[in-house]
Structure formats: C-alpha cells, structure tokens
C-alpha positions as CSV (number, residue, x, y, z in Angstrom):
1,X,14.4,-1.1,23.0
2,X,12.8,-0.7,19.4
3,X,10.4,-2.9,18.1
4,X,10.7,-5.3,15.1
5,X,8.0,-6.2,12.7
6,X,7.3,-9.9,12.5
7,X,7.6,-9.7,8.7
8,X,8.1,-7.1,6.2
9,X,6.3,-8.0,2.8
10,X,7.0,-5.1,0.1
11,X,4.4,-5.6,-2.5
12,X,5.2,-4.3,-6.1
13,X,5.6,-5.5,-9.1
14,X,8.2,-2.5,-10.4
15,X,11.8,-2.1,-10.3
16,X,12.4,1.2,-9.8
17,X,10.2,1.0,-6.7
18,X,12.0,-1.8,-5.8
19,X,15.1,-0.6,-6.3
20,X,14.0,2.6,-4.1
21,X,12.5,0.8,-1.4
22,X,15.6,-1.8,-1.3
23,X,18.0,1.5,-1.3
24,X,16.3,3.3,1.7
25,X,15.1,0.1,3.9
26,X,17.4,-2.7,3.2
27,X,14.9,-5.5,4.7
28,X,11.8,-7.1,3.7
29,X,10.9,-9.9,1.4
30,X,9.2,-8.4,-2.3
31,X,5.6,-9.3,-3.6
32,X,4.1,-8.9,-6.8
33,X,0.9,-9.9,-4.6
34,X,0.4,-10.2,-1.0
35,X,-1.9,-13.2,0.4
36,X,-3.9,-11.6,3.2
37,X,-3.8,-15.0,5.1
38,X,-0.1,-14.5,5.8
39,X,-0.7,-11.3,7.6
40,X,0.1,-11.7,11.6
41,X,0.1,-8.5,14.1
42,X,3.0,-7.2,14.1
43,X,3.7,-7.5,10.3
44,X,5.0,-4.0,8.3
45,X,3.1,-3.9,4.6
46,X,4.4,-2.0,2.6
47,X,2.9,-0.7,-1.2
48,X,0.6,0.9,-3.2
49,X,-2.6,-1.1,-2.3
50,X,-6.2,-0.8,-2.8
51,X,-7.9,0.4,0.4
52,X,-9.8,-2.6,1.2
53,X,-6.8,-4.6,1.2
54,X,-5.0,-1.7,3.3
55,X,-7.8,-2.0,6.3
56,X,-7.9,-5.9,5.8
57,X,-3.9,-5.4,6.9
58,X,-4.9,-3.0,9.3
59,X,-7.8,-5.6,10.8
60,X,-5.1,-8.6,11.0
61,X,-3.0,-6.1,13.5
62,X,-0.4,-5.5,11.1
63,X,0.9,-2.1,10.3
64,X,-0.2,-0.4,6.5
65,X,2.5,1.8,4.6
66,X,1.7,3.2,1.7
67,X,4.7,4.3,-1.0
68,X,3.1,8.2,-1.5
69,X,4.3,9.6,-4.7
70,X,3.1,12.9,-6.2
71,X,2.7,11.9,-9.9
72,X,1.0,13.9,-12.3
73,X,-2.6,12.6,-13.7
74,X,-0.2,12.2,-17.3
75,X,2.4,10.1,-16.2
76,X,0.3,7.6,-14.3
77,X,0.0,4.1,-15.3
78,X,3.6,4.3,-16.7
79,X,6.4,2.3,-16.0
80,X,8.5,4.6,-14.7
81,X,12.8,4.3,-14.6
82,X,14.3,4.9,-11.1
83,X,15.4,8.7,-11.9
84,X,11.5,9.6,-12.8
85,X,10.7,7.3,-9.4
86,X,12.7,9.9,-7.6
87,X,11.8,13.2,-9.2
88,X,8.4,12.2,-7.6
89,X,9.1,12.7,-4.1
90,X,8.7,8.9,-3.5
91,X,8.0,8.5,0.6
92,X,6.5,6.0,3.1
93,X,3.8,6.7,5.2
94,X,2.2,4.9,7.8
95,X,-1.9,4.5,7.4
96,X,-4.0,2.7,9.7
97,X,-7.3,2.4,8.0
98,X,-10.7,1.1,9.1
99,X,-13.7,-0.3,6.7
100,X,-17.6,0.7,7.1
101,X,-20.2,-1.0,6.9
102,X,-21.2,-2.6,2.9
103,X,-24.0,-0.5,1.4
104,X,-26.6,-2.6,0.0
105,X,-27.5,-2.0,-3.2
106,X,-30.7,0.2,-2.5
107,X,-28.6,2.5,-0.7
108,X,-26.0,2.2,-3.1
109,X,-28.7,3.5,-5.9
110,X,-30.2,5.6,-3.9
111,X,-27.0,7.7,-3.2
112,X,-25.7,7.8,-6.8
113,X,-29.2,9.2,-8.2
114,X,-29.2,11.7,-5.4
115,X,-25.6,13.0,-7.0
C-alpha cells in the first residue's frame, strides 16, 4: 500500500518550473507563496524555499522537497525559459530539516568579530 500526502502545495512563482514540475508529477496545487498555517503532517512541499520556512514545514510534520538545480553563479536570478530549466539538471529532493536555537545578539557579535 503506498502512501498519499494529504496535500501537495508546489510553491513557485515561474513557468518553466511550473511547467517542469507539472510535466514530471502531474498533482499538486501551485503557490506563488505558501501560508505556513495550512501545513498538516502528512502534506508534500515542494520549492525553492528559505531554510527557516523548510524546517517550519518540517516541524508541522509535513514532508520538505527542494527543486535542486545546478545553476551557475551568472545565470542566477534570471528568468529562465523551460529548455535553460532543463539543461540544469532540475531534480526533487527530499530534506527534512531541523532549526537551532536563535543566537542573541551578543553571540551573534561575538562570532562575526571572531571571523
């Protein structure tokens, strides 16, 4: 018997991803943004998200998978067309992430004049 994610939120706002994702997982309802509080266990999130929102996903007991591409530093922060989405070995890969503790900001000095 397999299992099946409550939900599965993609969240991007680009076409070729989009397009990509649609192509290789036919289910899922696309995000520009995701709203933590709709997170429940079991839900698949899917995307390109900043790593305290990945472990906040993580903490709600839903499953983290990030869209791993290997772009070069030069094409980054481009809107890229679905061919140059491909030629950079576009995967999905499950993360489960966990936060630390908040430094406060003595420690946070602290470490950054010891650098």
């Amino acid at each position: 018997m397999s299992f099946k994610p409550l939900k599965t939120y993609i969240v991007t706002r680009h076409s070729a991803t989009k397009i990509w994702i649609q192509q290789q997982l036919q289910v899922g309802r696309i995000v520009a943004h995701l709203d933590i509080d709709v997170i429940q266990p079991g839900d698949h999130v899917i995307g390109i998200l900043p790593i305290n929102l990945a472990a906040a996903i993580c903490q709600r007991g839903a499953i983290y998978f990030h869209l791993c591409l290997d772009v070069p530093p030069v094409w980054r922060g481009k809107e890229l067309q679905l061919e140059e989405f491909i030629q950079w070995h576009p995967r999905i890969q499950q993360f489960h992430i966990t936060s630390g503790r908040v430094l406060d900001e003595k420690e946070t000095l602290q470490h950054v004049e010891s650098i």
